[in-house]
C-alpha positions in Angstrom: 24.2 -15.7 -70.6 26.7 -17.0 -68.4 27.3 -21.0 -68.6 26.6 -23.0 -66.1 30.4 -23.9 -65.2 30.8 -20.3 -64.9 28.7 -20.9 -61.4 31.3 -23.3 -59.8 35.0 -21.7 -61.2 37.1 -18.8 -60.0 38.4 -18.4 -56.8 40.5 -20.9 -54.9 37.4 -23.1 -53.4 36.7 -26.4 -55.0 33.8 -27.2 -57.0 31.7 -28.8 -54.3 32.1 -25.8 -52.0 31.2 -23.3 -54.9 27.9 -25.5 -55.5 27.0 -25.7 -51.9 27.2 -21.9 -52.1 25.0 -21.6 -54.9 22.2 -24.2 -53.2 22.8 -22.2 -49.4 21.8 -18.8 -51.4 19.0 -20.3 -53.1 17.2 -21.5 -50.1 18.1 -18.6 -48.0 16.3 -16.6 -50.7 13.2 -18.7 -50.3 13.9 -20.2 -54.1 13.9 -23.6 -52.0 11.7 -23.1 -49.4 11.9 -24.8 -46.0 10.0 -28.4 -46.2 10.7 -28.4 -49.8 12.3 -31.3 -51.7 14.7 -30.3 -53.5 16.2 -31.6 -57.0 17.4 -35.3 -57.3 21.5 -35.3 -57.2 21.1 -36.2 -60.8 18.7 -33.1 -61.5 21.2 -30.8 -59.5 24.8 -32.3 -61.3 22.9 -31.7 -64.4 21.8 -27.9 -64.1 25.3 -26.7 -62.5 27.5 -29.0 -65.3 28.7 -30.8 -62.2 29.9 -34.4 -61.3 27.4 -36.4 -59.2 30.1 -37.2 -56.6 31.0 -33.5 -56.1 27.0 -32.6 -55.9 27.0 -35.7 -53.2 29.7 -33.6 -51.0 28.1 -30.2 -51.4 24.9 -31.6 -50.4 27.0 -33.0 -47.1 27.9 -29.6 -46.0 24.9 -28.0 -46.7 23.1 -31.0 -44.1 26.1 -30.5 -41.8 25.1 -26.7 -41.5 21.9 -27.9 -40.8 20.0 -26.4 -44.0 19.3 -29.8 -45.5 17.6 -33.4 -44.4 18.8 -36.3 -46.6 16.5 -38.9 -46.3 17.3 -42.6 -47.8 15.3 -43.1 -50.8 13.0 -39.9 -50.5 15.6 -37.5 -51.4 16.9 -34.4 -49.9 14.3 -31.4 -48.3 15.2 -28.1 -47.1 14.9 -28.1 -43.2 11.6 -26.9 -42.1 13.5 -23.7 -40.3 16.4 -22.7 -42.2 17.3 -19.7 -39.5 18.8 -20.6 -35.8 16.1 -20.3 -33.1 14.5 -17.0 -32.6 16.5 -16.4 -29.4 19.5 -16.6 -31.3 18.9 -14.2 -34.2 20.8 -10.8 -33.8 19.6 -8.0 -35.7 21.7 -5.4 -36.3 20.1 -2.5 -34.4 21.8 0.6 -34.0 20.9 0.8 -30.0 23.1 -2.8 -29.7 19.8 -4.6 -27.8 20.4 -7.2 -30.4 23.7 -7.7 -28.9 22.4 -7.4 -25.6 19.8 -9.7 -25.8 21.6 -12.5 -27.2 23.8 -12.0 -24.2 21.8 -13.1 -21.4 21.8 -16.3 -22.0 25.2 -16.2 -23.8 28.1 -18.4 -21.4 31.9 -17.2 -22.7 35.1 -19.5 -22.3 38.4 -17.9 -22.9 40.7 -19.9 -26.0 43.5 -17.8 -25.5 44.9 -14.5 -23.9 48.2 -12.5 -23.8 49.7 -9.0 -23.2 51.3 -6.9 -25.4 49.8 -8.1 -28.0 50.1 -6.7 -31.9 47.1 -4.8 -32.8 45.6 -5.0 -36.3 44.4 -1.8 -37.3 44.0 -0.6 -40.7 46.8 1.2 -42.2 45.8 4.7 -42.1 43.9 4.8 -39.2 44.0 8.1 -37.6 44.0 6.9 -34.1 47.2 7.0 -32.1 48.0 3.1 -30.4 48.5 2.9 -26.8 51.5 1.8 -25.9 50.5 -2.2 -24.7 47.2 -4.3 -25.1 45.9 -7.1 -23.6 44.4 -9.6 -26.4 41.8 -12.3 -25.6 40.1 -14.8 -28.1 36.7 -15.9 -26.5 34.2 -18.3 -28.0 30.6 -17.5 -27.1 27.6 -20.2 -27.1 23.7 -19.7 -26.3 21.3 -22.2 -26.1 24.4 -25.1 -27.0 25.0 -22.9 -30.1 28.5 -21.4 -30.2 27.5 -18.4 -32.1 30.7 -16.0 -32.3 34.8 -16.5 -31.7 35.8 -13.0 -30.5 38.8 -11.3 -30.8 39.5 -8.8 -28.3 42.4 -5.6 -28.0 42.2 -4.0 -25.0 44.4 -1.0 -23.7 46.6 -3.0 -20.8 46.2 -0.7 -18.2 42.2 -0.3 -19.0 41.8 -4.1 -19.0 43.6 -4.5 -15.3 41.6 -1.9 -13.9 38.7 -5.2 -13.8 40.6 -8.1 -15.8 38.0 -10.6 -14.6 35.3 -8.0 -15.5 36.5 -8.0 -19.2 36.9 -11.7 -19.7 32.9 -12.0 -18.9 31.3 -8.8 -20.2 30.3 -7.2 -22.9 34.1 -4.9 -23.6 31.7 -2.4 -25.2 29.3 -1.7 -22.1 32.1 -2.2 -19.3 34.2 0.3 -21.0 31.2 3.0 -20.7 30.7 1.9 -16.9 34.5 2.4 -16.0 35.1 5.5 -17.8 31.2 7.3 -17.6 33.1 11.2 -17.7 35.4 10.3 -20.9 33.6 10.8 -24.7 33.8 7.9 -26.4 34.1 7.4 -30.4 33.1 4.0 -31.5 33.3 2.8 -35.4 32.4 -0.4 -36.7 32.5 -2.2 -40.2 30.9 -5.2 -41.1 31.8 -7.9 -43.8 30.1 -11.2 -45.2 33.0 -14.0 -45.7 33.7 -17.6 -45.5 34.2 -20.1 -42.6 37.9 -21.3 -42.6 38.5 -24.5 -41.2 39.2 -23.4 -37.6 36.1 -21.0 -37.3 34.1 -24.2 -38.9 34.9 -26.2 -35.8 34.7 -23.7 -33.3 31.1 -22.3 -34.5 30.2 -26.1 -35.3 29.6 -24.7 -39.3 30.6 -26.1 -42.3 33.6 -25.0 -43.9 32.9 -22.4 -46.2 29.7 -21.5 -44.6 28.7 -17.4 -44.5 30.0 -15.6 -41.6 30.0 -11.9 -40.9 32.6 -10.1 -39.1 31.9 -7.0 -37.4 35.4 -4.9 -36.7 35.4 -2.1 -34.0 37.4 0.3 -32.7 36.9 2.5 -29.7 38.6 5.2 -29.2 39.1 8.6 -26.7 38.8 12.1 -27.1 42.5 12.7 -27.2 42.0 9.8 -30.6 43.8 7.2 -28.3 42.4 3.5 -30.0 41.7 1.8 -26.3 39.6 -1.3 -27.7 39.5 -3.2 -31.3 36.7 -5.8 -31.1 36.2 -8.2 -33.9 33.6 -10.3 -33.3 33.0 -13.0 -36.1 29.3 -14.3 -35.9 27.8 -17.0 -37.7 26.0 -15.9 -40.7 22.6 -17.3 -39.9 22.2 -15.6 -36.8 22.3 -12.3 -38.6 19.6 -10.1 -39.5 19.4 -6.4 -40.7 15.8 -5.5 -40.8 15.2 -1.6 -41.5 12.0 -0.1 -42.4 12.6 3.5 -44.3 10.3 5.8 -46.4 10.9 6.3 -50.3 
C-alpha cells in the first residue's frame, strides 16, 4: 500500500499543487460529485498526511480554476458544473467539427509574430524544412473564455500569399483552400501536461492546472513540413468520446 505522503512527493511541484492535483482528479472522476461538500480542511490534511495551511492553498487553486465554492462557515462544495459550458467543449473528432465549431464564435488576438523563425520539430523527423517561416503566437477566447494560446510555423512564402488570411483563420482549413490541387499529409500528437505560470494567466487557469497540447505538422507531397501548429487547450474543454464494439 503506498502511504499517504507518497501522494504529494516526487517531482519538482510543491506539496499544495500535488494535493490540488489529487482533489482536481477526484472530482473530475465523479468521486466528488458536482454540488457535493467536500471534506473539512481538517478531514482533507489528515487523509493526504498534509499541513492544514498547504491544504488551505491547494483548495485556493482548485476555487480559482473554478472547480470549487468556499463558502464561510459551510465549507467547501464541488461547483455544480465542473466542465466549461457546452459551447466550449471540444471533442476530439477525427473530421475536426469540434475544432470547427468552437471556432465560430472563437475572436483571436495576435501576442507575437516574426519571420524566420526556428522551427521545433522533433529530431528525426523525416520531413525536409523549408527554408524560412513565419511564427505567430495567438490567444483564442469564446464566450470571454480564453481557451487555447497557439503557436503557429508557417512556410514564409505560403503565409504572404494571404498574411491577413492566416492571422484570423483556422491555418489547417486555409491551407487546403490555397493549395486544393497539392496532397496534403497531416500528423498530430496529443499530450496531457501542466499550466506553467505564463499559460495560467493567459488561459485565466491556475497554475498547474491540466492542459493538452495537440502538436501538428503538415506537410507536401515532395515531404516539405509547410506548417507546425501547436495548439495548447485548456484541459477542461477537452473531451474524447468514442463508441467502439468489443
Amino acid at each position: 500500500m503506498v502511504a499517504k505522503k507518497d501522494l504529494l512527493s516526487g517531482g519538482s511541484n510543491k506539496r499544495y499543487v500535488n494535493l490540488a492535483h489529487v482533489i482536481r482528479l477526484r472530482i473530475r472522476t465523479g468521486e466528488y460529485a458536482p454540488g457535493s461538500r467536500l471534506p473539512s480542511i481538517e478531514q482533507i490534511a489528515s487523509q493526504f498526511d498534509a499541513a492544514v495551511v498547504t491544504t488551505r492553498q491547494a483548495l485556493a487553486l482548485l476555487e480559482a480554476d473554478g472547480l470549487v465554492q468556499r463558502r464561510q462557515g459551510v465549507g467547501t462544495f464541488v461547483s455544480d458544473s465542473v466542465q466549461a459550458p457546452a459551447a466550449l467543449q471540444l471533442p476530439l473528432d477525427e473530421d475536426w467539427s469540434g475544432i470547427r465549431n468552437l471556432w465560430q464564435n472563437s475572436t483571436t488576438r495576435i501576442l507575437s509574430e516574426h519571420r524566420n523563425a526556428v522551427v521545433p520539430i522533433d529530431q528525426g523527423h523525416p520531413g525536409k524544412l523549408s527554408n524560412t517561416y513565419h511564427h505567430m503566437r495567438r490567444l483564442h477566447e469564446a464566450h470571454g473564455m480564453p481557451y487555447t494560446v497557439a503557436d503557429i510555423y508557417l512556410d514564409q512564402a505560403i503565409f504572404e500569399r494571404a498574411p491577413k488570411r492566416f492571422r484570423k483563420e483556422i491555418v489547417l482549413h486555409l491551407l487546403r483552400k490555397l493549395m486544393p490541387d497539392t496532397k496534403l499529409d497531416a500528423h498530430e500528437t496529443i499530450q496531457i501536461d501542466a499550466a506553467d505560470v505564463e499559460l495560467a494567466k493567459l488561459l485565466d487557469i491556475a497554475v498547474g492546472a491540466p492542459v493538452v497540447i495537440m502538436k501538428r505538422v503538415v506537410q507536401d507531397q515532395a515531404g516539405r513540413i509547410l506548417y507546425i501548429g501547436i495548439p495548447i487547450y485548456r484541459g477542461d474543454i477537452v473531451r474524447l468520446d468514442r463508441t467502439f464494439a468489443i
